[in-house]
N, C-alpha and C positions, 0 to 999 in steps of 0.2 A: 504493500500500500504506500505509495507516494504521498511524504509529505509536504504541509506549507510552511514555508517557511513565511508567514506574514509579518511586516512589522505590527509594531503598537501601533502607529498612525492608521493604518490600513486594518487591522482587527478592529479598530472603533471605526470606522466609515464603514465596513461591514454590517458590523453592527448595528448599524443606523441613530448612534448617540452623536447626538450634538453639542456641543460647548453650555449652552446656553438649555436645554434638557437637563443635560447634566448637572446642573447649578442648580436647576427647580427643583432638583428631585431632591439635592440635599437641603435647599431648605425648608423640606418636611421635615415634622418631628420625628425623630429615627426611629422609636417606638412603635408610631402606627403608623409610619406611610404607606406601609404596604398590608398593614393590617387590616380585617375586614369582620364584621358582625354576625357575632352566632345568630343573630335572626335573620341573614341572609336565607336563599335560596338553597334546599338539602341538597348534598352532594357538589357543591361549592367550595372550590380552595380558602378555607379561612385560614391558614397559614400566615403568620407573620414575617415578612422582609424586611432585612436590610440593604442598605442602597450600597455598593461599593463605592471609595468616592474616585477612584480613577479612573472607571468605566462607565459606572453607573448600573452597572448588575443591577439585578434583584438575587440577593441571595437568601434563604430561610436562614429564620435566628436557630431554627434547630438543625445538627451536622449528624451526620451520621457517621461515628466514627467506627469502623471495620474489623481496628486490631483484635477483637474478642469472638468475631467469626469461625464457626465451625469450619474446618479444615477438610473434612467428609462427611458433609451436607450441602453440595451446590444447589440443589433442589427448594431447600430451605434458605437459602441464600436470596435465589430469583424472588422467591415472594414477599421475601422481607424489601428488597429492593424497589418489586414492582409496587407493594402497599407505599411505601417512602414517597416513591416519586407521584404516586396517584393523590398522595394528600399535600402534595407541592413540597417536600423536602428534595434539595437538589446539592448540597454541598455532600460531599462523599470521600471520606477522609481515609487512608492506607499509607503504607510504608514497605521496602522492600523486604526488611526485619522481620514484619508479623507472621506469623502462624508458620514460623519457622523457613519463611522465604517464598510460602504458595499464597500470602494470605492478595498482594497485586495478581498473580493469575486469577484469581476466583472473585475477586470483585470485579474485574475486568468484562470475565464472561458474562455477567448476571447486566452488569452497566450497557455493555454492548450491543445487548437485546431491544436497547432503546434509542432516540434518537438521541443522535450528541448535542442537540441542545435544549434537551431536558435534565442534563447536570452538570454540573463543576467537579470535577474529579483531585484533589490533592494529595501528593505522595512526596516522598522525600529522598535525601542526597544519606542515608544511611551507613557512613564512611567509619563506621567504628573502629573495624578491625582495622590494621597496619597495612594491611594491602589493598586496602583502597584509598591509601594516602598521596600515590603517584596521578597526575592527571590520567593519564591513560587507563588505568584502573578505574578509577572514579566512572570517566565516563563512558564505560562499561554499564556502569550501573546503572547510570542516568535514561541509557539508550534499552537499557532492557526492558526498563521499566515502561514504553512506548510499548513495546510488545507486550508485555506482560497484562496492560490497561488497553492495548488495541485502539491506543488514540495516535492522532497526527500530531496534537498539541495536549501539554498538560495546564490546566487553570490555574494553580494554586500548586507552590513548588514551593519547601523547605529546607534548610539547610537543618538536620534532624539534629535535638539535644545538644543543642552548642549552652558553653556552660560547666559543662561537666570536663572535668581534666584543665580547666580553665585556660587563661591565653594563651599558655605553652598547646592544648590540645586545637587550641581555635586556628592558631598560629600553622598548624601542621596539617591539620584536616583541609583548612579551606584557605588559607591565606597564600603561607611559603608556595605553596603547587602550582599557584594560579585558579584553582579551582572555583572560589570567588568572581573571579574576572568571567572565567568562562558561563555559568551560569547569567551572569549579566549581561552576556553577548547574547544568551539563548533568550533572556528575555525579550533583547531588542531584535530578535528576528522572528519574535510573535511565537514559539516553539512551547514558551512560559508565557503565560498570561500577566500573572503576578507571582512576584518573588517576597520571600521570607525566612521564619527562623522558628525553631521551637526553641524554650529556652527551660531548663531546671541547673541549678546548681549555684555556682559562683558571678554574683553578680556583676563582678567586674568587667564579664563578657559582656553581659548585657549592654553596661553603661556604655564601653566601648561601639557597639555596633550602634546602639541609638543614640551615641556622639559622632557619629562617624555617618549617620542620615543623610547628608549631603552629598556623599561620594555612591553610594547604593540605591536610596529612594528605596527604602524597604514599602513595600505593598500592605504587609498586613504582616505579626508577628502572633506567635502563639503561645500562651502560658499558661501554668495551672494558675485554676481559679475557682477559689468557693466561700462558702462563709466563715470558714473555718480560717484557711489559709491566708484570710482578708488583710489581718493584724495579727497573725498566732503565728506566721510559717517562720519568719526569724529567731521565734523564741526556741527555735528547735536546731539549734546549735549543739555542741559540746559532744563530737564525735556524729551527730545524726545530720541533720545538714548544714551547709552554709548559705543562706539566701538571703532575700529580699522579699519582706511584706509583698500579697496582691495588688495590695494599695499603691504600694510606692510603681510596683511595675505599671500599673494597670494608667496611674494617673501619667506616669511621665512618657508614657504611649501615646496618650490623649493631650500630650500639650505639643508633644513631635507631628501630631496629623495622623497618627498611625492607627490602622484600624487593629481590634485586637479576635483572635480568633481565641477561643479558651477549649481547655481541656483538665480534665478530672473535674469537672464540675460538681458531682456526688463524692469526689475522692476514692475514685475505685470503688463506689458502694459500700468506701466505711463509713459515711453519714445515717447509713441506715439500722448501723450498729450501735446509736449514740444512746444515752442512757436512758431509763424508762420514762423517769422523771420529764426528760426535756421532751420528749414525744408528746407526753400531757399534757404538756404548755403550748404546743404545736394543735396539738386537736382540739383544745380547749378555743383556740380562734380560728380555726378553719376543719371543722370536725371531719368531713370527708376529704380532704388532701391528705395524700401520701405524706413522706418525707422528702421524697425524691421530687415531686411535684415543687413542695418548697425550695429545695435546694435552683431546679430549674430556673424557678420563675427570678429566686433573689439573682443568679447571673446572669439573665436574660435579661433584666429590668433595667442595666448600665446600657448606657446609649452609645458606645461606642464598642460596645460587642458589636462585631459582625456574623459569627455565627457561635453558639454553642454547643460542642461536640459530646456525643452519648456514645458509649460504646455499648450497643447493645447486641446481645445476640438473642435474644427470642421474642416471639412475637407481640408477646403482652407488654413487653418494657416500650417497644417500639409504638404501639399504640397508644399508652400512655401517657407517652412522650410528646406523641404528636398532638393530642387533646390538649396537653397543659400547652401549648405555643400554638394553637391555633381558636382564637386569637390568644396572644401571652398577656397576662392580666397583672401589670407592675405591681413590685410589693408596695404596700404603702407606709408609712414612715413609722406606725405603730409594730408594723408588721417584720419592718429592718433593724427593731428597736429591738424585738423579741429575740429574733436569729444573733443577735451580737450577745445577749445577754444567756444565750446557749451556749455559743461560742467559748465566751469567759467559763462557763463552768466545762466544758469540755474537756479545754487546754493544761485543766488540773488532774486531769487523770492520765497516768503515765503509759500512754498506747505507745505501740511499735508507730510510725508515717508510713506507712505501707499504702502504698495504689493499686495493689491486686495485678499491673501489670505483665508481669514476668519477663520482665528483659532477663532478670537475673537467673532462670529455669536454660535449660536442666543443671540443675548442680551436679558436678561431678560425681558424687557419694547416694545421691539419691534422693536427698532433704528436700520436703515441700515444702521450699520457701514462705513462700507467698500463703499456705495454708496454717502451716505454724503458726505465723502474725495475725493470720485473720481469728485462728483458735484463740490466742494468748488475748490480742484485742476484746472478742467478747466477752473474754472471764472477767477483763478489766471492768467493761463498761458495763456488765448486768452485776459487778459486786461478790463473783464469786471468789473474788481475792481480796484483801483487805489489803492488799502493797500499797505504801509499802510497813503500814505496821504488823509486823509480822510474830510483834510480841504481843500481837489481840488476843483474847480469850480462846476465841476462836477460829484463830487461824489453823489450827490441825487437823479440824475437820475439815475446811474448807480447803486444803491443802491436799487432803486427800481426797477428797470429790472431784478434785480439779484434774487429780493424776489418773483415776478413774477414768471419768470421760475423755480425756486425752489417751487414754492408752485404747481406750474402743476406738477412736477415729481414724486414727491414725495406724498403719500397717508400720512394723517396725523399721523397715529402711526409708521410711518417708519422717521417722522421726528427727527431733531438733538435737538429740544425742548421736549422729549420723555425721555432723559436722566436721572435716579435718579443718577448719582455721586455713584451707588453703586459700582464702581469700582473693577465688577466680571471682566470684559475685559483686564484689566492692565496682570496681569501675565500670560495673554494668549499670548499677544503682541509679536510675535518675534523680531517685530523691537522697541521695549521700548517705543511706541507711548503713550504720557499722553493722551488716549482718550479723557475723559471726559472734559480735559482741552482745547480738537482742537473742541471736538462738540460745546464747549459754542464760539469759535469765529464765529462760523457758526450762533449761536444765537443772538449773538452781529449785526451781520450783518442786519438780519433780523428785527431785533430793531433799525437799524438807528441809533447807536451807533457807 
């Protein structure tokens, strides 16, 4: 299949956006411009859009992001796809990385099925490993991924997880290679629609690329963001990570022009693990919304989101998802009032940060990462541990309920005493999790320690 190489000038004449469209369109309130009234017409896109502002897109404030996609299920795959884009969800978010390297062919196929301008497809420069550090390499990857998505052009292009291994890895991945440069060329020969970044770790990458806006003209960047993370993610230093508030990113995005794409917006589904108490205080003012519903709607409600990504893989989450954003119904100040005052009691209870997403899988040894933390997490936040007073009355029974049900869940080589400290997980980490150091308190427990 022949591709185009269009530029920018020439994909928006295409397009049929005009200077002066384009201008109207942003100044609609970014909320509801493209928002439309449950008392519409049944069977009506009530979907909320965001405008892009360098095109003028309509993009859905809900993304559908892929990485948790069954790997043998394409079947389930198409319908999850087809339902998305029948109810106006059009951003569709992947990486070479996920589902162990198939997760770009299988959303390709299912996308494919449709016409190419009923979505925005976004995937990324996934240069982790050392051998994709030479340009030549790299853009292997870059050209695969065309095939792999069965497009001529990708919309929405990432320079994945920059941040992590800081300037020295920034330096190496994308800079010394040229690899930077070239992506920028691809931009301007219309190949990339819009360019960007995902960003976890050390913020000093960040500040740099979004001091450095002048020479790139970043399109739109992507971060984690949720209510939690708002004002809490820097308190989570001291071996776990090293960041920067949502806040501080989110605002100094929005003073750049930059539009912000988000992800872990539930936090990997740990917002649904949050204490009884705070759910009560959740249902007590909106009695039939989820938690997840809330979590949506507070990221969704910042106006300079332009899309918010769900990784969902089964059908009910994706429904649900698509109800709370179509139309999205802003939190209101009582409402943002509540979720911070959750937040603060949260941020006191000593959970793993874990996102569920498994970069860090498979462990050599066989440890289920990712299941560990989500175990150890619950016990925290439903109180079946009293940590860390451990000189409680009753701590020994609790102590021992805990090692109980842990030892039914878990198969013994998927246990957190499986661990050698060989410390392949660490620089996988996007959230700086000292693994090896939160599996041995899971160990500690288990031992009556």
């Amino acid at each position: 299949m022949a591709r185009k190489n269009l530029n920018r000038r020439e994909f928006l004449k295409r397009a049929g956006i005009v200077t002066g469209g384009a201008m109207a369109m942003l100044a609609l309130d970014p909320i509801t411009s493209f928002a439309r009234s449950k008392d519409d017409k049944p069977g009506e896109n009530l979907m909320t859009y965001r405008t892009q502002h360098g095109t003028g897109e309509k993009v859905s404030l809900l993304g559908f992001g892929m990485m948790r996609l069954p790997r043998d299920n394409q079947e389930l795959v198409n319908q999850m796809v087809d339902y998305a884009i029948a109810h106006g969800v059009n951003y569709f978010d992947t990486a070479p990385m996920y589902g162990r390297g198939l997760n770009e062919g299988i959303v390709g196929a299912a996308l494919s099925r449709h016409p190419r301008d009923k979505y925005y497809v976004a995937t990324k420069m996934s240069n982790y490993d050392e051998k994709y550090w030479t340009l030549d390499s790299a853009k292997e990857m870059y050209e695969n991924s065309f095939k792999q998505l069965r497009v001529d052009y990708i919309d929405y292009y990432l320079m994945h997880g920059v941040g992590q291994g800081g300037m020295e890895q920034l330096e190496k991945r994308f800079l010394n290679n040229g690899l930077l440069d070239f992506l920028v060329k691809e931009r301007e020969a219309g190949r990339i629609r819009h360019l960007g970044f995902s960003y976890h770790g050390d913020v000093r990458v960040f500040d740099w690329l979004i001091n450095h806006n002048n020479d790139y003209h970043w399109d739109f960047v992507q971060i984690q963001m949720n209510f939690l993370d708002w004002r809490h993610a820097s308190l989570q230093k001291g071996g776990w990570k090293e960041d920067a508030d949502a806040e501080y990113l989110y605002n100094k995005l929005a003073k750049a022009g930059i539009q912000v794409v988000v992800m872990e917006p539930f936090r990997g589904g740990a917002l649904s693990k949050m204490p009884d108490e705070c759910v009560a205080l959740l249902k007590a003012m909106r009695p039939t919304d989820t938690v997840a519903q809330w979590a949506f709607r507070w990221v969704s409600s910042h106006p300079n989101i332009l899309t918010t990504l769900s990784g969902m893989n089964v059908m009910e989450h994706l429904i649900e998802n698509v109800e709370t954003h179509s139309p999205l119904e802003p939190c209101t100040a009582a409402e943002n009032e509540l979720l911070e005052k959750i937040a603060d009691t949260m941020i006191g209870i000593p959970t793993v940060p874990c996102t569920a997403c498994a970069y860090c899988m498979p462990c050599p040894y066989g440890v289920d990462i990712p299941g560990n933390f989500s175990f150890y997490n619950n016990a925290m936040n439903n109180k079946l541990l009293p940590l860390p007073e451990k000189s409680s009355p009753n701590y020994a029974k609790q102590q021992a309920e805990f090692s109980k049900q842990y030892l039914a869940h878990f198969k013994a080589e998927a246990r957190a005493n499986q661990c050698m400290d060989c410390e392949a997980c660490l620089k996988k980490c996007p959230q700086g999790i000292r693994i090896p150091n939160q599996l041995s308190r899971i160990n500690d427990i288990l031992r009556g320690r």
